[in-house]
CHARMM-style PDB file with segment names, atoms N, HN, CA, C and O in Angstrom:
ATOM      1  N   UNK     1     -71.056 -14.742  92.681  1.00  0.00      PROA
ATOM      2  CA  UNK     1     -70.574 -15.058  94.006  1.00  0.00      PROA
ATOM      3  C   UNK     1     -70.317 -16.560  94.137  1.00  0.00      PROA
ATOM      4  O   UNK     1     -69.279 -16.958  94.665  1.00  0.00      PROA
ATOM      5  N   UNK     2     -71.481 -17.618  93.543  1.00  0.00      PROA
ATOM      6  HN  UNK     2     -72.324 -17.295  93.114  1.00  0.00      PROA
ATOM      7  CA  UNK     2     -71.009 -18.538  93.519  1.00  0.00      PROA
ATOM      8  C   UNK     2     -69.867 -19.097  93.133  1.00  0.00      PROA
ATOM      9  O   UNK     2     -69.026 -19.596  93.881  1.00  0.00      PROA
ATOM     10  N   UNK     3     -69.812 -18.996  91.597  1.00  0.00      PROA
ATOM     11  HN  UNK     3     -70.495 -18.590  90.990  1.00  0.00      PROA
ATOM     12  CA  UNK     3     -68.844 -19.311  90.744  1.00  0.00      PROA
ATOM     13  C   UNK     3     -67.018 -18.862  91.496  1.00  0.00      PROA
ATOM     14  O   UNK     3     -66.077 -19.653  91.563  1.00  0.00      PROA
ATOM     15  N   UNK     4     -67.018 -17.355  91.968  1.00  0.00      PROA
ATOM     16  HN  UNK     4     -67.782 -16.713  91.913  1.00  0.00      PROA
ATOM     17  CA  UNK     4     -65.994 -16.877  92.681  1.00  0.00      PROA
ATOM     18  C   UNK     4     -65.494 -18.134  93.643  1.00  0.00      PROA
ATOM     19  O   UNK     4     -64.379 -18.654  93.665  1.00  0.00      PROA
ATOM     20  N   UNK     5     -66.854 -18.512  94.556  1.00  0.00      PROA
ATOM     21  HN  UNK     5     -67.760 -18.090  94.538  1.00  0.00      PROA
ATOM     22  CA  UNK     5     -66.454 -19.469  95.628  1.00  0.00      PROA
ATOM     23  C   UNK     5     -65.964 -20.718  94.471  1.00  0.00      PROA
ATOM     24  O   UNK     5     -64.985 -21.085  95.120  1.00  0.00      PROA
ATOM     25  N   UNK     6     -65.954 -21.133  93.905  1.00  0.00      PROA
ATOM     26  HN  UNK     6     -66.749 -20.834  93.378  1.00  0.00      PROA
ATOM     27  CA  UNK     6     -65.598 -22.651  93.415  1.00  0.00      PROA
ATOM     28  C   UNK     6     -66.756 -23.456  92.996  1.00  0.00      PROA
ATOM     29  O   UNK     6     -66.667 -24.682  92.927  1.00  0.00      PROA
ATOM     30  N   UNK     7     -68.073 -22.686  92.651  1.00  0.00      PROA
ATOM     31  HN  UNK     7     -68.145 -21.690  92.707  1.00  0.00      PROA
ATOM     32  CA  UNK     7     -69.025 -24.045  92.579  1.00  0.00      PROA
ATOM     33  C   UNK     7     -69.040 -23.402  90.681  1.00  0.00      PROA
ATOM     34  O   UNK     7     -68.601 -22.504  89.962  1.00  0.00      PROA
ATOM     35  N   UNK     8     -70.103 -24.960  90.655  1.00  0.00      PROA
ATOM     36  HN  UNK     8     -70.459 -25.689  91.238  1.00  0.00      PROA
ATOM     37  CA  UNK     8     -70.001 -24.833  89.297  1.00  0.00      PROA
ATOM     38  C   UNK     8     -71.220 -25.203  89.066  1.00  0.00      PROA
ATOM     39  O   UNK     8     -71.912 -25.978  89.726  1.00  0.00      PROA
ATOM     40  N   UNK     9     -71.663 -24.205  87.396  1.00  0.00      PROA
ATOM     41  HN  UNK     9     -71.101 -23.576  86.860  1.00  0.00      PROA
ATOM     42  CA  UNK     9     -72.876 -24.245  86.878  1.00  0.00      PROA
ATOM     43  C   UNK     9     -73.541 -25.617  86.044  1.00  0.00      PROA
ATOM     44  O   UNK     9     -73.378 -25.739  84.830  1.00  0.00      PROA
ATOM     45  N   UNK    10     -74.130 -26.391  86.672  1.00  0.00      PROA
ATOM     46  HN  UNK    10     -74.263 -26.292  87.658  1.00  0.00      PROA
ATOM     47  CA  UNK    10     -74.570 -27.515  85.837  1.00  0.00      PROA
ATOM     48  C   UNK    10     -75.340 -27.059  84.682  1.00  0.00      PROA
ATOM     49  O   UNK    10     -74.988 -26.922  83.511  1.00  0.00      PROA
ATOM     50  N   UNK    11     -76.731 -26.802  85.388  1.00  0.00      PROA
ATOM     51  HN  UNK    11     -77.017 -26.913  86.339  1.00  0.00      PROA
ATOM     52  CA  UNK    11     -77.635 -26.961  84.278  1.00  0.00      PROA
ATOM     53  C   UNK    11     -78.811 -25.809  84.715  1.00  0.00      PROA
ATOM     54  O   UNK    11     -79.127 -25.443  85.847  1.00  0.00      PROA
ATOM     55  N   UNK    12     -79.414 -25.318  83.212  1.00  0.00      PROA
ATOM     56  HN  UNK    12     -79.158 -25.617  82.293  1.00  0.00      PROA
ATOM     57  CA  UNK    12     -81.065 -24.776  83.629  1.00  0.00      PROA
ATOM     58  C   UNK    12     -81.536 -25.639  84.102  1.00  0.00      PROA
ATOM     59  O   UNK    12     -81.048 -26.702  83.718  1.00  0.00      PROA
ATOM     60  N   UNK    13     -83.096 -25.816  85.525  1.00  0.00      PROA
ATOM     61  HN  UNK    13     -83.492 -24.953  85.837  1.00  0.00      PROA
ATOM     62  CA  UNK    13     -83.628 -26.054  85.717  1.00  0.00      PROA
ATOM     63  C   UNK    13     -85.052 -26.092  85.092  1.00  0.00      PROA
ATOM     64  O   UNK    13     -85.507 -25.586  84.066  1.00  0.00      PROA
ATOM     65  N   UNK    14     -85.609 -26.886  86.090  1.00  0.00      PROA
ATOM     66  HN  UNK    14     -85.239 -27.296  86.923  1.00  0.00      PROA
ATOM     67  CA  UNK    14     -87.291 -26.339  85.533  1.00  0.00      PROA
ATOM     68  C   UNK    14     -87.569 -24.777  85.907  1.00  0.00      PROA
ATOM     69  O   UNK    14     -86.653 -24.292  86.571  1.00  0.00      PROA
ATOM     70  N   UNK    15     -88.464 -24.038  85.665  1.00  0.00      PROA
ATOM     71  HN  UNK    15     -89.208 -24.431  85.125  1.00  0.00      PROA
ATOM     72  CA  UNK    15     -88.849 -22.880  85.711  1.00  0.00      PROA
ATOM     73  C   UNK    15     -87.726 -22.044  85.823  1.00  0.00      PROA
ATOM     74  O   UNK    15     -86.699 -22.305  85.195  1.00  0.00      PROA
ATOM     75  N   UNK    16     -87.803 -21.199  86.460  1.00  0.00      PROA
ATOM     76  HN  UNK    16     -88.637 -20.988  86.970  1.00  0.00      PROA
ATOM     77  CA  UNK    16     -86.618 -20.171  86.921  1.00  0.00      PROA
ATOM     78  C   UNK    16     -85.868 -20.829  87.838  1.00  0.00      PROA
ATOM     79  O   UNK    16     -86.279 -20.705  88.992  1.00  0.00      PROA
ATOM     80  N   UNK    17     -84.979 -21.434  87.698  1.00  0.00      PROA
ATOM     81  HN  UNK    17     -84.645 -21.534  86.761  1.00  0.00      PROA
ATOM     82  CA  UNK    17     -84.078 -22.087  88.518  1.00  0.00      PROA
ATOM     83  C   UNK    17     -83.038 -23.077  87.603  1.00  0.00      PROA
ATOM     84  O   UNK    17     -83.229 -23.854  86.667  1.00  0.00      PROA
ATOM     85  N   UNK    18     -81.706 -22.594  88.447  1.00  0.00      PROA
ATOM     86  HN  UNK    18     -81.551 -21.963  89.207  1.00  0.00      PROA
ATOM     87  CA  UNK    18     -80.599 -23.319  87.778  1.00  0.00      PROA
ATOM     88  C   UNK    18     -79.832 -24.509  88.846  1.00  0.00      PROA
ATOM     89  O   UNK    18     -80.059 -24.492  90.056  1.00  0.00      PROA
ATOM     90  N   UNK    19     -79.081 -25.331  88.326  1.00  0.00      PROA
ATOM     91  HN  UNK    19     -78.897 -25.345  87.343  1.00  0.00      PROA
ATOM     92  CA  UNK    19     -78.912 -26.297  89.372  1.00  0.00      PROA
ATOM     93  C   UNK    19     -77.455 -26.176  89.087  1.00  0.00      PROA
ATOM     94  O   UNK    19     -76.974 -26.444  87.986  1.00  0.00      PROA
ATOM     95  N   UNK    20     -76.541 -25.628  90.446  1.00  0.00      PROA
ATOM     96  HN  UNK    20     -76.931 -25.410  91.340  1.00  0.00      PROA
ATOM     97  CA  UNK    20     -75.520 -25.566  90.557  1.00  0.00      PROA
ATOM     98  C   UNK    20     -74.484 -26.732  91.742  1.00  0.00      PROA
ATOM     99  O   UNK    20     -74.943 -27.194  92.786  1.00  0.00      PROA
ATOM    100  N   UNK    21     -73.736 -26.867  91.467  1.00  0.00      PROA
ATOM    101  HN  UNK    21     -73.362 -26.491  90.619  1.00  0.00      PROA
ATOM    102  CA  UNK    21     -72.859 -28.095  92.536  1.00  0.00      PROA
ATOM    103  C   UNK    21     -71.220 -27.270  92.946  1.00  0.00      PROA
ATOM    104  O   UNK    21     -70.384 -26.556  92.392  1.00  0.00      PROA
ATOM    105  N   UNK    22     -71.464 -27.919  94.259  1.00  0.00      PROA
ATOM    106  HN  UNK    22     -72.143 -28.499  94.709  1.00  0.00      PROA
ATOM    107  CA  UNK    22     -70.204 -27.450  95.452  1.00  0.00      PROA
ATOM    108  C   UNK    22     -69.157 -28.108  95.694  1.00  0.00      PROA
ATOM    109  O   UNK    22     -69.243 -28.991  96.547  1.00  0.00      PROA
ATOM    110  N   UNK    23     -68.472 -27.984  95.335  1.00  0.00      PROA
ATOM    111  HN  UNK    23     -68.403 -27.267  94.641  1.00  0.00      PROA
ATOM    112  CA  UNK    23     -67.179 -29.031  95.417  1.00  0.00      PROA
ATOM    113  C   UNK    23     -66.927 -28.527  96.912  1.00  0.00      PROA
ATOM    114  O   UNK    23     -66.642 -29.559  97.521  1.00  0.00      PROA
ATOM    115  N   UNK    24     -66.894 -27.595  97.693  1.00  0.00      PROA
ATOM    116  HN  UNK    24     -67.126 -26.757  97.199  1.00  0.00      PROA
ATOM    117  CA  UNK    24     -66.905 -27.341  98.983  1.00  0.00      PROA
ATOM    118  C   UNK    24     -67.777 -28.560  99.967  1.00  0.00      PROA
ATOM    119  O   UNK    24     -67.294 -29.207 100.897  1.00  0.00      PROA
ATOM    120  N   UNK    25     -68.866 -28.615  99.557  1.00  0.00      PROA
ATOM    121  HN  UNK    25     -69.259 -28.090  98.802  1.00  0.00      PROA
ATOM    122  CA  UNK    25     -70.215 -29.427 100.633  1.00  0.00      PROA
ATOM    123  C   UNK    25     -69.926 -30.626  99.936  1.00  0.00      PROA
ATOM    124  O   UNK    25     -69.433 -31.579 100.539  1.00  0.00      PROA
ATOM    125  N   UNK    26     -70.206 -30.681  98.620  1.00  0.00      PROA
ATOM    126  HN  UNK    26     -70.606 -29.907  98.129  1.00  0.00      PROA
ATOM    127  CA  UNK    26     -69.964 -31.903  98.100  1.00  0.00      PROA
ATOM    128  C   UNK    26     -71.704 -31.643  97.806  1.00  0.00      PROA
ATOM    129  O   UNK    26     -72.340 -32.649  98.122  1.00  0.00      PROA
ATOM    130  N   UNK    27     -72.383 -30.762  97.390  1.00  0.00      PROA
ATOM    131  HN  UNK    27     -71.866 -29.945  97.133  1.00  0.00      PROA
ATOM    132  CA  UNK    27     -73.904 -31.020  97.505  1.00  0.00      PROA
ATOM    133  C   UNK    27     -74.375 -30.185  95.948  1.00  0.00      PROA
ATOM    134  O   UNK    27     -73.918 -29.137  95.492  1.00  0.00      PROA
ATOM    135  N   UNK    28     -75.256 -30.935  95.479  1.00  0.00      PROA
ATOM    136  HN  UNK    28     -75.627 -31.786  95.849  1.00  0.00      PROA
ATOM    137  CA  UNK    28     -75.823 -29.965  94.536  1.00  0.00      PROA
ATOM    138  C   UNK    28     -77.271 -29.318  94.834  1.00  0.00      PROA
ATOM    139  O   UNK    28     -78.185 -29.881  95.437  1.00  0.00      PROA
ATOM    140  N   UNK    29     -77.289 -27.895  94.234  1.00  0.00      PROA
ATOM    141  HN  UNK    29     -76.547 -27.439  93.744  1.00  0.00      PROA
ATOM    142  CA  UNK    29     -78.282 -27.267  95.189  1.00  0.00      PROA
ATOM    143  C   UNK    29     -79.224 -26.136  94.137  1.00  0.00      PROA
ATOM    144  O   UNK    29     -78.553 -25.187  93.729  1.00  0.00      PROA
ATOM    145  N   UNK    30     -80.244 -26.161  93.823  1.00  0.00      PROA
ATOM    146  HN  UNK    30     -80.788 -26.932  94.155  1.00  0.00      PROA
ATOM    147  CA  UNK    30     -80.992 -25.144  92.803  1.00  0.00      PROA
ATOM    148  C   UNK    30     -80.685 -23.752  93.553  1.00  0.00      PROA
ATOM    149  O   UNK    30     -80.495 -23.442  94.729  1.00  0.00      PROA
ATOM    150  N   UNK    31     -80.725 -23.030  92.282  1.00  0.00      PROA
ATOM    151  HN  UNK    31     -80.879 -23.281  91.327  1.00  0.00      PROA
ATOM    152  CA  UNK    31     -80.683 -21.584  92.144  1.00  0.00      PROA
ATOM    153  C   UNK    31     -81.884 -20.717  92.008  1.00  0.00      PROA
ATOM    154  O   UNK    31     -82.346 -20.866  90.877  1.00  0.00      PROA
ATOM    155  N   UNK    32     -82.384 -20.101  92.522  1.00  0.00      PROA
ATOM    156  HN  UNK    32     -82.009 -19.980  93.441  1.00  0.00      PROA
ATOM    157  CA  UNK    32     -83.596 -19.273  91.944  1.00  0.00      PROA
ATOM    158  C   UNK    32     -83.201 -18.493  91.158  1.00  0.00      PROA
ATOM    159  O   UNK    32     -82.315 -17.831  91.699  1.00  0.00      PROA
ATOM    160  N   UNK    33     -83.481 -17.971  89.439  1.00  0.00      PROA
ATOM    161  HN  UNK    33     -84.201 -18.508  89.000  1.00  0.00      PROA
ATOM    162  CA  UNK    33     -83.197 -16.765  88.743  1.00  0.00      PROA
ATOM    163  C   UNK    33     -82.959 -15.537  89.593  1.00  0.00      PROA
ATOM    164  O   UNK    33     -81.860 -15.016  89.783  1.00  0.00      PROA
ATOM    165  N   UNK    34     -84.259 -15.092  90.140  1.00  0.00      PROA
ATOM    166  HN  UNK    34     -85.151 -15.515  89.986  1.00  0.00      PROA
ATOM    167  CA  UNK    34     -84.560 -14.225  91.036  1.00  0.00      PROA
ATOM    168  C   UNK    34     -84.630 -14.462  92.428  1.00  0.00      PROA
ATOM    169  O   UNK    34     -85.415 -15.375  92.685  1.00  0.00      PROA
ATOM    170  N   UNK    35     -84.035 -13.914  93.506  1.00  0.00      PROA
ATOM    171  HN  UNK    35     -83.397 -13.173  93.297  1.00  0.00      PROA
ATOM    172  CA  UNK    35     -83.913 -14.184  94.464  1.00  0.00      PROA
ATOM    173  C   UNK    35     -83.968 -12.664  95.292  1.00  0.00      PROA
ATOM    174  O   UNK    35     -83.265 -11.653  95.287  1.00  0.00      PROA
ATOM    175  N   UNK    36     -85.004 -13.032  95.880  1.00  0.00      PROA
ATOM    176  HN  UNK    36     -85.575 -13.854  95.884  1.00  0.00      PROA
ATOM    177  CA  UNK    36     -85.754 -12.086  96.944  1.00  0.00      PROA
ATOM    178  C   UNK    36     -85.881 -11.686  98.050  1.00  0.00      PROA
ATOM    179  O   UNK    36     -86.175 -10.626  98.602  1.00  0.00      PROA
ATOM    180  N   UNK    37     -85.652 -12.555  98.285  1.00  0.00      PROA
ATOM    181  HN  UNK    37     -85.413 -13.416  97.837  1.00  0.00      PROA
ATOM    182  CA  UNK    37     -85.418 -13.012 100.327  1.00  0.00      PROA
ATOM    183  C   UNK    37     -83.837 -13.142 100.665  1.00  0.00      PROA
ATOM    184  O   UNK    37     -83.017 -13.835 100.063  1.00  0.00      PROA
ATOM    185  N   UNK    38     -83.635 -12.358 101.702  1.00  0.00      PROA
ATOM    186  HN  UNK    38     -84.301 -11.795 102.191  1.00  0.00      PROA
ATOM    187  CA  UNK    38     -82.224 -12.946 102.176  1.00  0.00      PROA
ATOM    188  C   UNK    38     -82.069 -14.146 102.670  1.00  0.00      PROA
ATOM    189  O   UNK    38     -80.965 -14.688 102.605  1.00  0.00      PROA
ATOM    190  N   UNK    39     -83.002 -14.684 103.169  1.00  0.00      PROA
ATOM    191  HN  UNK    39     -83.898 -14.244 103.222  1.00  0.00      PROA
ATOM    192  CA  UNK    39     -83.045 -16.170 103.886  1.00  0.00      PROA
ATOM    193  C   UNK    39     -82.999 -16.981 103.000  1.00  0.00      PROA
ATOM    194  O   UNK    39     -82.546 -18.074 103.338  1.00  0.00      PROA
ATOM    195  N   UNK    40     -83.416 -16.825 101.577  1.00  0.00      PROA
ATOM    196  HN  UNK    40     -83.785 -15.937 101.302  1.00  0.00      PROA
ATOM    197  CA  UNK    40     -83.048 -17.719 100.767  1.00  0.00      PROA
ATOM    198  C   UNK    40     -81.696 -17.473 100.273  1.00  0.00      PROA
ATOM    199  O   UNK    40     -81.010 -18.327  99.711  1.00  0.00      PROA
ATOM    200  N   UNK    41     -81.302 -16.130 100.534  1.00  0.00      PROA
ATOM    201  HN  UNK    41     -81.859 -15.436 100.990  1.00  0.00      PROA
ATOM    202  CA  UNK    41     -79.848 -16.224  99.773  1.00  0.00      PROA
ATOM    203  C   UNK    41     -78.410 -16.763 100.419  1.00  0.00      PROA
ATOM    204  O   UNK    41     -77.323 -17.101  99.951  1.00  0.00      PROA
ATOM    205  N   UNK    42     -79.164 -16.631 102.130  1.00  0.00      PROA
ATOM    206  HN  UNK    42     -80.047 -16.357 102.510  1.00  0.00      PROA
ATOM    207  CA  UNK    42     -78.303 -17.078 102.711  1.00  0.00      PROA
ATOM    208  C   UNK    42     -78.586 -19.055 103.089  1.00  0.00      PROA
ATOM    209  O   UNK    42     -77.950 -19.870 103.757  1.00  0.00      PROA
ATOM    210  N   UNK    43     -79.767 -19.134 102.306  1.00  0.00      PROA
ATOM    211  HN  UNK    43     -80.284 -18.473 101.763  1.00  0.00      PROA
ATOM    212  CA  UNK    43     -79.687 -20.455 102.687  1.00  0.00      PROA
ATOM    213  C   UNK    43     -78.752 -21.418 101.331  1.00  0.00      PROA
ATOM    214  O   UNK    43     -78.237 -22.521 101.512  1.00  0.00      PROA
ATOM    215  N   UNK    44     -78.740 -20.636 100.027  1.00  0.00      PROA
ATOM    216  HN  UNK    44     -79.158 -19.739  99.880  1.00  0.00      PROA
ATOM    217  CA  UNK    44     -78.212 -21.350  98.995  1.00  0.00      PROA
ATOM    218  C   UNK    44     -76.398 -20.944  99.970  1.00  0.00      PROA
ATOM    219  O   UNK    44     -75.835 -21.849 100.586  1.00  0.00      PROA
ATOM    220  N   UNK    45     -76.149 -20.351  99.940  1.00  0.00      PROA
ATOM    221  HN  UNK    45     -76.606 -19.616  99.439  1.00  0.00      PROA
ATOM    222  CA  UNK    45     -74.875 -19.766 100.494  1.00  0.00      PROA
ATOM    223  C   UNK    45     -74.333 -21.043 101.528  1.00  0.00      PROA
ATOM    224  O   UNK    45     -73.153 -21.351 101.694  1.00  0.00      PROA
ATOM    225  N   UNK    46     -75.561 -21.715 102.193  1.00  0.00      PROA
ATOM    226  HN  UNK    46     -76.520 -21.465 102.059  1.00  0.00      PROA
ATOM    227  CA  UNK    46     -75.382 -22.749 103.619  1.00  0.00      PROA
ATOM    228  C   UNK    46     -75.251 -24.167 102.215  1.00  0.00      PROA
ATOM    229  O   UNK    46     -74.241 -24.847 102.037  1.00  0.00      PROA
ATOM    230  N   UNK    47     -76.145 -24.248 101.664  1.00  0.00      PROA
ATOM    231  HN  UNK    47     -76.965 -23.696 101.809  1.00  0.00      PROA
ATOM    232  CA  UNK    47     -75.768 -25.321 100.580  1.00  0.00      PROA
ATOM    233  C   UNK    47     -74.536 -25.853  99.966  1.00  0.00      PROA
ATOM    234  O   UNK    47     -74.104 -26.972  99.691  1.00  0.00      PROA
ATOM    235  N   UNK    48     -74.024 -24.300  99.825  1.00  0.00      PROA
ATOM    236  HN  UNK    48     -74.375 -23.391 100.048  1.00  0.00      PROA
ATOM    237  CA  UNK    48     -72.977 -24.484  98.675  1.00  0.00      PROA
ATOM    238  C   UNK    48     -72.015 -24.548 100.256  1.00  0.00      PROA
ATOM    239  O   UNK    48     -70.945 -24.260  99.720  1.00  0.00      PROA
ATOM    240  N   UNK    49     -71.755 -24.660 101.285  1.00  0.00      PROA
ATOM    241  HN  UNK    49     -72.624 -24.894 101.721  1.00  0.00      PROA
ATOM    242  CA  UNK    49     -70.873 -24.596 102.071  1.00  0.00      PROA
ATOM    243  C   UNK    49     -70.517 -23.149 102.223  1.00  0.00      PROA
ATOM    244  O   UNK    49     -69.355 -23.043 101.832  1.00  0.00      PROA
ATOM    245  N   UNK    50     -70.897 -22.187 102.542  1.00  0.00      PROA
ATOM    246  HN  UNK    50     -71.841 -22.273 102.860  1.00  0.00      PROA
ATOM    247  CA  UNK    50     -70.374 -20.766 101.698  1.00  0.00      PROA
ATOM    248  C   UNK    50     -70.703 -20.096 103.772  1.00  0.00      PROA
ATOM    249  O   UNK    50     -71.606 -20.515 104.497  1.00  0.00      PROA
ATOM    250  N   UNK    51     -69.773 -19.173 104.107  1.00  0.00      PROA
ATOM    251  HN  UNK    51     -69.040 -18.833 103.518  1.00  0.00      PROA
ATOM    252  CA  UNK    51     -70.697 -18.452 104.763  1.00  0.00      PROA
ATOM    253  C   UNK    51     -71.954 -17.212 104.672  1.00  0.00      PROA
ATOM    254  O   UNK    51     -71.956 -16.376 103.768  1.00  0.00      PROA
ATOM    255  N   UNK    52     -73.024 -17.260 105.789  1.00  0.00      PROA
ATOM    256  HN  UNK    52     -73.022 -17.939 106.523  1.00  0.00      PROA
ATOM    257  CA  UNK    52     -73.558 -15.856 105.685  1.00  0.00      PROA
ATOM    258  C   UNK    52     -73.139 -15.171 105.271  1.00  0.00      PROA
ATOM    259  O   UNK    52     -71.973 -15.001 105.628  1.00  0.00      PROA
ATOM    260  N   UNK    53     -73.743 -14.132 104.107  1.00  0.00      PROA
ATOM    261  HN  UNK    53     -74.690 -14.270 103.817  1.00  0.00      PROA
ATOM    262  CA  UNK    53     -73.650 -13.138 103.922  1.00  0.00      PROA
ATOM    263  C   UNK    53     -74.378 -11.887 103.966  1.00  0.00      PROA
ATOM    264  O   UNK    53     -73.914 -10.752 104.073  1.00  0.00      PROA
ATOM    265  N   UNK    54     -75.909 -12.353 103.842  1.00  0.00      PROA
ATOM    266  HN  UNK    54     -76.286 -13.275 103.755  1.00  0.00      PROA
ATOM    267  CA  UNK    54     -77.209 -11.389 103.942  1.00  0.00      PROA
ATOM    268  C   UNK    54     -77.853 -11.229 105.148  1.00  0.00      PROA
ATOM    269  OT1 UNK    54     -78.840 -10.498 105.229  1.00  0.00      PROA
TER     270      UNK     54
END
């Protein structure tokens, strides 16, 4: 979903988490591997400039 929107994959993170950047926001923003919560999915979504989706 990200990638679709325009952002792009930097790098693995520490633990389970990847660090991706928004050419939309202009912001770079970690990824959780696993993601559990909609509030977190909709908060990476607010990061990347993206709307709600969950």
């Amino acid at each position: 979903m990200l990638a679709a929107a325009g952002c792009v994959f930097l790098r693995h993170g520490k633990g389970d988490h990847d660090i991706w950047s928004s050419p939309i926001s202009g912001r770079t923003f970690t990824v959780p591997v696993n993601i559990q919560s909609r509030h977190t999915a909709n908060k990476i979504l607010k990061d990347a400039g993206l709307p709600k989706a969950f």
